[in-house]
N, C-alpha and C positions, 0 to 999 in steps of 0.2 A: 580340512575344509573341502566342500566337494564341488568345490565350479571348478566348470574346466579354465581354465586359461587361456587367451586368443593373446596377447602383448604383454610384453616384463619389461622391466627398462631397471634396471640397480643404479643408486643416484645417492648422493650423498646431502641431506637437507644445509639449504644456505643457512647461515645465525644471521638472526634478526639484531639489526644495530641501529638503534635511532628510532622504532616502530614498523622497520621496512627491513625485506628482506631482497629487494631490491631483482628479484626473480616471479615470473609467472609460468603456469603450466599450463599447455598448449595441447590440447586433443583434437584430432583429427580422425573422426568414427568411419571416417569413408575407408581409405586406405590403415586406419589404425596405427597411426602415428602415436608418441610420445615425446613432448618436445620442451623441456625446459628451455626458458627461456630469460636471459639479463637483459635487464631494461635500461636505456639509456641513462645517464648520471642528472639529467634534467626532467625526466619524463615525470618524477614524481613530482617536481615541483609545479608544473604545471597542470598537471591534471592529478587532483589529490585521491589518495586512495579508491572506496567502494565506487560510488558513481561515478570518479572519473577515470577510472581505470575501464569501466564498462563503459562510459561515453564515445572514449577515445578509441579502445576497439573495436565498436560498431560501427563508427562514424569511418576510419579507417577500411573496416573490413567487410562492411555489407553497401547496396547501392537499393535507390529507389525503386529497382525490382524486389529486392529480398523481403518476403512476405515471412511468415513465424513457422511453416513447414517447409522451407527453401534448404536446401544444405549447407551454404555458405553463412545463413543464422547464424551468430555465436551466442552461445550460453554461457554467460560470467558470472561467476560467484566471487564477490572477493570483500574482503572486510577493509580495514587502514591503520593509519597509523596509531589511534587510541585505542582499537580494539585491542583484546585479549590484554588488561588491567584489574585484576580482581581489587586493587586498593582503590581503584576509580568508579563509583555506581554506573552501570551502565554499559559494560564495556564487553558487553558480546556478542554484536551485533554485526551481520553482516548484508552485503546486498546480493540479491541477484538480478541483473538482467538479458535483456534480448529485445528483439521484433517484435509484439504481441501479436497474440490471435486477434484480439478484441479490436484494438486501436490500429495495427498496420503500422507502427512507429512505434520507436525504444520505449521500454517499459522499464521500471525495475521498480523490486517491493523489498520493503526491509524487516529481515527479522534475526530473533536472536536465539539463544540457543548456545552449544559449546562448538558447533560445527566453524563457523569465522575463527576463533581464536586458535583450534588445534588445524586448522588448515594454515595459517600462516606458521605455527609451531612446525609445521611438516616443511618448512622452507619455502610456502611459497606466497606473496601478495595475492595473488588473485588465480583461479583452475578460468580459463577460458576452452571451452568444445564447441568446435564445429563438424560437419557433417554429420551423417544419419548413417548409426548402423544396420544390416540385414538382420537384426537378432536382438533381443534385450540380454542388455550387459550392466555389469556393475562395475565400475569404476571405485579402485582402490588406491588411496595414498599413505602407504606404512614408513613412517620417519622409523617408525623401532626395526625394520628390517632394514632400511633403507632400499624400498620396490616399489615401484609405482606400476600397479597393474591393469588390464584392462578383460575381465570374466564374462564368461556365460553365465546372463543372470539361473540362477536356480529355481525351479518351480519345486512351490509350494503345494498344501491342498488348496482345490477351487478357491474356498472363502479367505484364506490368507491372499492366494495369489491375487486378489483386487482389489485390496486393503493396501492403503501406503502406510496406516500404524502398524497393524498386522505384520506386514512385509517386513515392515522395517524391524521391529521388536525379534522377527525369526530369525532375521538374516543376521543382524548384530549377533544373538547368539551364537548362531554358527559357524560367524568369524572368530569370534576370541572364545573359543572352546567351549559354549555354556556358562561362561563369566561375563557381567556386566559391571564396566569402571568409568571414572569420567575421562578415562585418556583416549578414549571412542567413543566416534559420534556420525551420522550420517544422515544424507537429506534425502527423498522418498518422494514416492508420489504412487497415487491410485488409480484404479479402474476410472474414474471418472474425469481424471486429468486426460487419459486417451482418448475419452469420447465427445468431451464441452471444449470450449475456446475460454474458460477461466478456471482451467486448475491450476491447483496451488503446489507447492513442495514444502512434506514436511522435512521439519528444522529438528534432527529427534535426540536427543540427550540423556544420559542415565542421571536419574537423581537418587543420588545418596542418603539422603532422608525418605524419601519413598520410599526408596528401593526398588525403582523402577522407572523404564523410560518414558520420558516427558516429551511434547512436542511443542514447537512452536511454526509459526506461519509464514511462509512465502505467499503471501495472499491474493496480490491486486494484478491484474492484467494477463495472467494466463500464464505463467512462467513455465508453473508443471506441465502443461502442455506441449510447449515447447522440448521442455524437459525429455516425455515419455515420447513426444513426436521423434526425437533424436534415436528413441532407442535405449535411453537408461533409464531404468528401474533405480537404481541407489548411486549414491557418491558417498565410499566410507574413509573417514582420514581415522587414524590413531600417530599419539605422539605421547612418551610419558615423562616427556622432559618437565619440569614444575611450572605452572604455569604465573605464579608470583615474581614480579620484574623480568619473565620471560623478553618484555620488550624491547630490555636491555636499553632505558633510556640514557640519553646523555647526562641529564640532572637528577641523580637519582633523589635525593632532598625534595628537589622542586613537585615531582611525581606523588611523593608522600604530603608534603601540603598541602596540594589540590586535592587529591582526593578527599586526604582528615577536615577541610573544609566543606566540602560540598554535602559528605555523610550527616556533619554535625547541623547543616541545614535541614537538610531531609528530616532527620531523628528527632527534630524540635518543631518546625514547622509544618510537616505532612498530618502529625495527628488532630495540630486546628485549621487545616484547610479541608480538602477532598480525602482525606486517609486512605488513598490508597494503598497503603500497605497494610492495612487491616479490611478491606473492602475490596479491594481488583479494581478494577476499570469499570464495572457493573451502577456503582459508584454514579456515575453518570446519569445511568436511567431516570432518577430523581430528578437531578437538575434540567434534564432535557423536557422532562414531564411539565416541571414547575413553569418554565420559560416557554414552549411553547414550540419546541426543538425537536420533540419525539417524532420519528416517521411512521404517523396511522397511515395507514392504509391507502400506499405508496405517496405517500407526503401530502395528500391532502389535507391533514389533521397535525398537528402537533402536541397534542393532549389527548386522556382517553381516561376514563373511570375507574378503565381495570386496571390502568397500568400499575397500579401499588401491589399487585401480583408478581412482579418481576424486579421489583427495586430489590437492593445488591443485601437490605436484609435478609429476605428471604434466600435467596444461596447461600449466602454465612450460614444460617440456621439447619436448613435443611442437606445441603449438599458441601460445604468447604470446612476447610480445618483451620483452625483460629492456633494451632500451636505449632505447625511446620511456614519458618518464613521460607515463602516462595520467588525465590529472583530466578532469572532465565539466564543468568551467571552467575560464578564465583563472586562473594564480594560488592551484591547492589544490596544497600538496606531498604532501598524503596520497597523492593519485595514484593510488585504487585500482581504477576504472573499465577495466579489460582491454579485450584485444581479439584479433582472430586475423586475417589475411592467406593468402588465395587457399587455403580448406582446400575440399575437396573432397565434394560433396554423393553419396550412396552410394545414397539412399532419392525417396520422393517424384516431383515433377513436372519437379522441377528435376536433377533425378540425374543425376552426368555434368558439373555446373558448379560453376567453382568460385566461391565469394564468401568476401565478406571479415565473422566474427561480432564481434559487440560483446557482449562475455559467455568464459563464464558465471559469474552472479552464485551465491553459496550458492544462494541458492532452487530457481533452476532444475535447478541438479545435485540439492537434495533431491530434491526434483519425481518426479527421473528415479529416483531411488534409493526413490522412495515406491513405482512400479509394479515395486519389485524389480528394477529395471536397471542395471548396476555398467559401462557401458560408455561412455568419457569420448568416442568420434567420436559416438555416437546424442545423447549428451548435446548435443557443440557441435551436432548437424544440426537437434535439438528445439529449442534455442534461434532458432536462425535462423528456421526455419519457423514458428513462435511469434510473432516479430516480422514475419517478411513477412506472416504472414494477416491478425497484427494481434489474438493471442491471450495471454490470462494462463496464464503457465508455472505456475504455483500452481493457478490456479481448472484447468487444464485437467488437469494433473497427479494431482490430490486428485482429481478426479471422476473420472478414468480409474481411479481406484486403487480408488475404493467401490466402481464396475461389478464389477471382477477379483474383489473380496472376494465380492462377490452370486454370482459364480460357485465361490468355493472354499466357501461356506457353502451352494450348491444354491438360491439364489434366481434365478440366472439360468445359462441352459445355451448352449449352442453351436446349439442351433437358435434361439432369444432373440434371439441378437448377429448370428448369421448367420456367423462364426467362431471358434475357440476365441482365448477374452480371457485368457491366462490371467499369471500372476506371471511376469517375466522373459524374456518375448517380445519382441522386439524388431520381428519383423514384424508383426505383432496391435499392439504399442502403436504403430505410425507408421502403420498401416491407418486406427487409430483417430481419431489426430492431423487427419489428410488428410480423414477422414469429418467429424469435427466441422465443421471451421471451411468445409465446402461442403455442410454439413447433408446430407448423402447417408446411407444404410443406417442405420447405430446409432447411427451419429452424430449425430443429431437429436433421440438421447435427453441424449447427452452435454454435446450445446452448449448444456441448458436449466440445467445445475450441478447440483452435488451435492443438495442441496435439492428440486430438481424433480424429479431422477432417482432418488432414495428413492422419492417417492411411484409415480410411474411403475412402480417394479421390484414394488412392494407390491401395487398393480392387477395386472398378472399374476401377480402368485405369488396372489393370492387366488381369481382368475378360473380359473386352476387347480387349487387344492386344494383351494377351498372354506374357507381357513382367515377368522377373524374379522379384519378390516383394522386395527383402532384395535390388535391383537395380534402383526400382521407390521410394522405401522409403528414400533412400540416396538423390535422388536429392530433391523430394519434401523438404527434411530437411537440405538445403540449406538456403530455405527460406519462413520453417516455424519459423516465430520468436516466441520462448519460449523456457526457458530451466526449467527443473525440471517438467514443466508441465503447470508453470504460461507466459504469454503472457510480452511482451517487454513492460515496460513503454516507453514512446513517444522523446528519445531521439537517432540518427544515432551514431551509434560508429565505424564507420571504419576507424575514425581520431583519435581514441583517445585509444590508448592499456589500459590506466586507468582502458579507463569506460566499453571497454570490459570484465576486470579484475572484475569490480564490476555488471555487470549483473552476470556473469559468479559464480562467488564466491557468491553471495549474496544465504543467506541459504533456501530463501520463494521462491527464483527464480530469474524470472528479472526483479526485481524491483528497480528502484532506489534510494530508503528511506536506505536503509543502505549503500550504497556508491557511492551518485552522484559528482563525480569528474570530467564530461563532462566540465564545465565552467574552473575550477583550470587547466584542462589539454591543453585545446583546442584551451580556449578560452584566457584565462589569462597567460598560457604557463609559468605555478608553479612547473610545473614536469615533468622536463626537460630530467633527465637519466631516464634509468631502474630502476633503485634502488632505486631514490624517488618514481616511480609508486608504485615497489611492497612495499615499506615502506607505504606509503598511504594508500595500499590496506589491510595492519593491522592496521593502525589507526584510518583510519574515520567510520569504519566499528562498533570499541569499541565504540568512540563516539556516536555515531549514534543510537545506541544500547541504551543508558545510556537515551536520550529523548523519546524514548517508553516505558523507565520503571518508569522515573518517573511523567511523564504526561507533558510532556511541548513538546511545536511547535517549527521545530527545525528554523523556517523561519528568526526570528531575530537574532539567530548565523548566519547562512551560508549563508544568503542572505542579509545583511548587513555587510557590515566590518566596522569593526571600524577603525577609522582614525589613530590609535596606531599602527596596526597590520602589517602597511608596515617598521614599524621601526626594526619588529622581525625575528628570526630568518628562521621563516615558516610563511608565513603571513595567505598563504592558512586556518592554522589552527582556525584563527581570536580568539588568545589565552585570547588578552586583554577582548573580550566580555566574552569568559568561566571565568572568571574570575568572572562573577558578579555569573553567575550561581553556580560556586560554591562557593561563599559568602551566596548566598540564598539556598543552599542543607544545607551549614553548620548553618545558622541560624533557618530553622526551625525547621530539626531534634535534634541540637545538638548534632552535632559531631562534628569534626577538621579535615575532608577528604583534598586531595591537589588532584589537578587532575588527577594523576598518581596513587590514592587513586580509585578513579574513571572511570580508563579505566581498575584497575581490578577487581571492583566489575562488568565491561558489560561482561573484557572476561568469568567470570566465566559463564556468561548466554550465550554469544554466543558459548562454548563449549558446552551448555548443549542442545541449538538447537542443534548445529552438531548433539552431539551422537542422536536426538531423528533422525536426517537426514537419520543416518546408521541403525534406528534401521528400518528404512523404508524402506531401499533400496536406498537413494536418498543424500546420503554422500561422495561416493569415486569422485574420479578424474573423471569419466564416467558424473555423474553427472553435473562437471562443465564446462561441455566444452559446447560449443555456435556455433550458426549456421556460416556456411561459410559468407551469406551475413554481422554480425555480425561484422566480421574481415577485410573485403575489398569487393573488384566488388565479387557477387557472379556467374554473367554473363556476355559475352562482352559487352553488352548494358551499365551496369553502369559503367564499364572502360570507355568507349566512353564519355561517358557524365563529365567526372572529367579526361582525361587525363593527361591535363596539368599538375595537384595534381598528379595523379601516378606515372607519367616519373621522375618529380625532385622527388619523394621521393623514388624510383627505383636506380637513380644516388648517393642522397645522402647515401643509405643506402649499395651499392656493387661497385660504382663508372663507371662514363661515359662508359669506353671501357667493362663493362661488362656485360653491358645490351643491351637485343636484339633492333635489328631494328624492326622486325615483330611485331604487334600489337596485334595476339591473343596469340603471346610467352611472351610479355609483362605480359600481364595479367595471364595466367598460373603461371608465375614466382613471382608476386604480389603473387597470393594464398598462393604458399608453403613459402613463405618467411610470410608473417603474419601471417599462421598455426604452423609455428616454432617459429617465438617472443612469440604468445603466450601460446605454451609448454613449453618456456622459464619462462614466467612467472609465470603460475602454479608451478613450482620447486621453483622459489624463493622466493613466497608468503605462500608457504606451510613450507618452511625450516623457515619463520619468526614467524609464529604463531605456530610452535613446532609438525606438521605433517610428517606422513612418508611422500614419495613420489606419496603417491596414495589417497594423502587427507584425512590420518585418522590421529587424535591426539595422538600422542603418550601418553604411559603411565604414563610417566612422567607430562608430561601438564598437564592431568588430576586430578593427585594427586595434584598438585602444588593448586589447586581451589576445594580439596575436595570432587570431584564428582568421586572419583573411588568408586562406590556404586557394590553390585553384579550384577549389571543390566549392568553396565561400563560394567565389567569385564568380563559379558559373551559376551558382544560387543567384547573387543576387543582381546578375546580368539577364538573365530569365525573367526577373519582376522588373528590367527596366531602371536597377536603381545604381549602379556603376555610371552609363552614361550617362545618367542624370548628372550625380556628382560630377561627371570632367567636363559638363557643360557650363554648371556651375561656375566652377573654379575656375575656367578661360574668361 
């Protein structure tokens, strides 16, 4: 192999006993440290696997300065105790996080892949790096040598070298001699993650039925960026130990009937619910169409004529294979992770070749249906380009769609952009695409997110019209969708107080991996009062939490019910399937947890994000409040277009004789009535999880989970709320 070598370290990989291997590794890019590391005999217990192994070392190791290109950043990638299970669906999934570009607060996104499972096989829970190197390097962990190295990344030609598939597909080969196996795996990132504040890292894996490498996403918040910020190009582990009861549970029995249960769910129930394992996640497109859910043209619309151009037949038909089941591990029958072979690139740099995409996931088709585009080849081309530059389909998507808005509402013109941006272009949105992620022309407004391109559009329109700033920023932040910082995952919430609750509340921003309730709410109509929402919007949150710490995909809970679960008392919760899951947390760490064992080992982690939220600024009530369009029409346009839905839910909610005749009083009156349910709900959802009124945790909550550390304490000495309490209590 021809990198040079800057750091070697020979090291002998821990055996994993229980799910843990009770050791992390420690990079240090400044000085080029390698530093195995044993972790206290309690450490696991308290802070569970992926997320809280990455809670605890930010929280620890970074301070309210540390921004997402600071040196002292850490970058964690670490999976947990369920990961790496082939007899388990779901089980290779790992996290990563850091600081984001986007938000200025911990981030982490979850994906899968075989990188989680042979990185803990390589001996270790979790690769934590800090500092920045002078030079792109590849980071190597070989269990089969026993070396943990630290290389001069290799340059490639031009067009590899700014590709993270590309990249990554070469380099893998030239690490294990021109052979590709599944006991190597590595995570990547592109030209584009150097240059936006939301690149992704790819997740890249050899598939054996393919016969070739697959990827998967590290998506949400900028990870890659951070990533390439550092200074590395690749992280490659190989391990060829077998990866079946690899995790050497305690109950090995118990391991094997959780799994044989959960599969024989899936296997019977998957093909009469959502079939995604014959359909992908694409699957969705339908449902979101029918309900009201789809993102037109940046969430004004929830519906659209064309969109039966990109329902999840059409890529079965055209672009996916109906005889390779595709899991993102060993051993998931869900199997929903698609893919496409030798399709042909029409656009771009690459135009004229063909490759082979891994996708598309719902997201990304919303994404595309967000900038008003109903056309499934732009779709698979946006996905590919996406992963080769090494970009979030979401962050990029939603920010290309507030520009297009800025120009259908006159805040930005075609002399602005330097082309007309406008809804449904197809050329104009892959101009865009191509600009971003090589920071050239407009695209250098794009690649800073929605968040920073608000303010940026608000500067010139005021620079121009003379109008008052704190006056054009209000409206623009109608309908810029993101809150925190991070961009709307691809779900409309003006029907559903839920899942506004859960952008809204969600600690990374708005995303919907901690609490997508859109379907239970909206769609399935499981949370019917107030009070189930805001009870919801503490529970699935814990949940939710609990599959990012210990590496498992949450798709065969939430997207499968089990046939039991309408007998129960919450069906939504689909308790009979948690059930297996924790049969199999108790089998192979051996313990005896019950689920309520369970929801408080996540609250104690998702308090310990909060506090990192406040130590950032990005904690209180301020924080979670959500764009107007977010909550209803945010213009008479999208009244217009849902009337019928506004007028009955106008009647039903203040009654016939009290609502106007007038049509723009109408809608006025929608606003303030939705901006009031949901300050209604912030009170109730905060009084449930043990918050003052302004979304800080009280004292008590804290201690109750052992996290009133001095760091707590000067947290919440700063908002005034320690003295409070010993005033109290005297």
């Amino acid at each position: 192999m021809r990198m040079k070598i800057i750091k070697s370290l020979k090291y002998k990989p821990n055996p994993i006993n229980g799910g843990y291997t009770d050791q992390i590794l420690r990079i240090d890019l400044g000085p080029n440290t390698i530093s195995p590391f044993s972790l206290p005999p309690d450490f696991k217990d308290k802070y569970t696997g992926g997320r809280g192994y990455a809670l605890k070392l930010l929280w620890d190791g970074t301070s309210d300065h540390t921004r997402y290109d600071s040196s002292e950043n850490i970058l964690v990638m670490a999976s947990g105790p369920l990961g790496n299970e082939p007899r388990f669906p779901g089980s290779g999934k790992f996290i990563v996080g850091a600081i984001s570009p986007l938000t200025d607060t911990f981030i982490d996104s979850n994906v899968g892949g075989h990188f989680g499972p042979l990185l803990k096989l390589c001996g270790f829970d979790a690769l934590a790096v800090s500092g920045m190197s002078r030079k792109d390097v590849v980071l190597i962990i070989d269990a089969d040598k026993g070396l943990i190295r630290i290389a001069e990344a290799p340059v490639m030609d031009e067009k590899t070298d700014q590709g993270a598939l590309s990249y990554g597909d070469a380099l893998l080969k030239e690490f294990n001699n021109g052979e590709l196996n599944e006991n190597i795996a590595a995570v990547t990132n592109g030209i584009g993650a150097l240059n936006t504040r939301f690149g992704i890292i790819n997740s890249l894996f050899y598939d054996r039925r393919r016969k070739r490498i697959r990827s998967k996403q590290a998506g949400r918040g900028g990870t890659g960026t951070v990533m390439r910020h550092k200074g590395i190009r690749a992280v490659i582990v190989r391990c060829s130990e077998s990866k079946v009861g690899a995790n050497n549970p305690i109950d090995e029995k118990g391991v094997k009937q959780a799994g044989a249960s959960l599969k024989k769910v899936l296997s019977k129930a998957d093909p009469q619910q959502l079939r995604l394992s014959e359909w992908g996640t694409p699957v969705l497109v339908e449902y979101m169409d029918k309900y009201h859910i789809l993102p037109v043209k940046n969430y004004q619309y929830g519906q659209h004529p064309e969109a039966k151009a990109i329902f999840a037949d059409v890529f079965l038909k055209r672009y996916l294979s109906k005889k390779i089941p595709d899991g993102c591990y060993k051993g998931c029958n869900l199997a929903c992770a698609k893919g496409a072979e030798k399709v042909m690139l029409t656009h771009g740099p690459h135009s004229g070749t063909q490759v082979c995409i891994d996708g598309p996931e719902y997201e990304t088709a919303g994404a595309v249906a967000c900038m008003g585009i109903f056309d499934p080849h732009f779709i698979m081309e946006y996905n590919w380009y996406c992963d080769e530059y090494g970009l979030d389909t979401i962050s990029m998507g939603v920010t290309a769609s507030f520009l297009m808005e800025c120009v259908q509402r006159g805040y930005l013109s075609a002399e602005d952009i330097g082309y007309d941006l406008v809804w449904g272009n197809i050329e104009s949105a892959n101009r865009l695409l191509h600009e971003t992620a090589l920071v050239k022309g407009f695209g250098k407004i794009c690649a800073q997110g929605a968040h920073r391109a608000r303010a940026w559009v608000a500067q010139q329109y005021v620079a121009r019209t003379g109008m008052d700033l704190d006056e054009v920023m209000a409206e623009l932040g109608k309908f810029a969708m993101e809150v925190k910082g991070l961009e709307f995952s691809m779900y409309i919430t003006k029907e559903s107080l839920a899942q506004q609750g859960g952008y809204g509340f969600s600690l990374k921003g708005a995303q919907h991996d901690e609490a997508w309730l859109i379907f239970i709410d909206q769609v399935h109509k499981e949370l019917p009062s107030f009070e189930t929402k805001a009870q919801a919007l503490k529970w699935f949150p814990l949940i939710r939490t609990w599959f990012n710490a210990v590496g498992l995909c949450k798709l065969p809970w939430i997207d499968v019910r089990h046939p039991e679960a309408a007998n129960t008392d919450n069906p939504a919760q689909n308790q009979p399937t948690l059930a297996y899951y924790v049969q199999y947390l108790n089998a192979t760490v051996g313990c005896n947890k019950s689920l309520q064992d369970i929801l408080d080992d996540s609250e104690r982690l998702h308090l310990l994000q909060k506090l990192i939220n406040l130590r950032h600024g990005k904690g209180t009530r301020h924080s979670d409040r959500i764009p107007l369009r977010a909550m209803g029409p945010a213009f008479f346009n999208e009244y217009e277009a849902r009337s019928d839905y506004y007028d009955k839910w106008l009647i039903d909610e203040i009654g016939e004789k009290e609502v106007p005749d007038d049509p723009e009083a109408k809608h006025l009156l929608i606003t303030k009535l939705r901006m009031d349910a949901y300050e209604r709900l912030c009170d109730a959802v905060y009084m449930h999880k043990g918050y003052t009124p302004d979304g800080i945790p009280l004292p008590e909550t804290l201690e109750k989970f052992d996290l009133l550390d001095d760091q707590a304490v000067d947290l919440l000495r700063a908002f005034g709320l320690i003295e409070r309490e010993r005033l109290l209590s005297n």
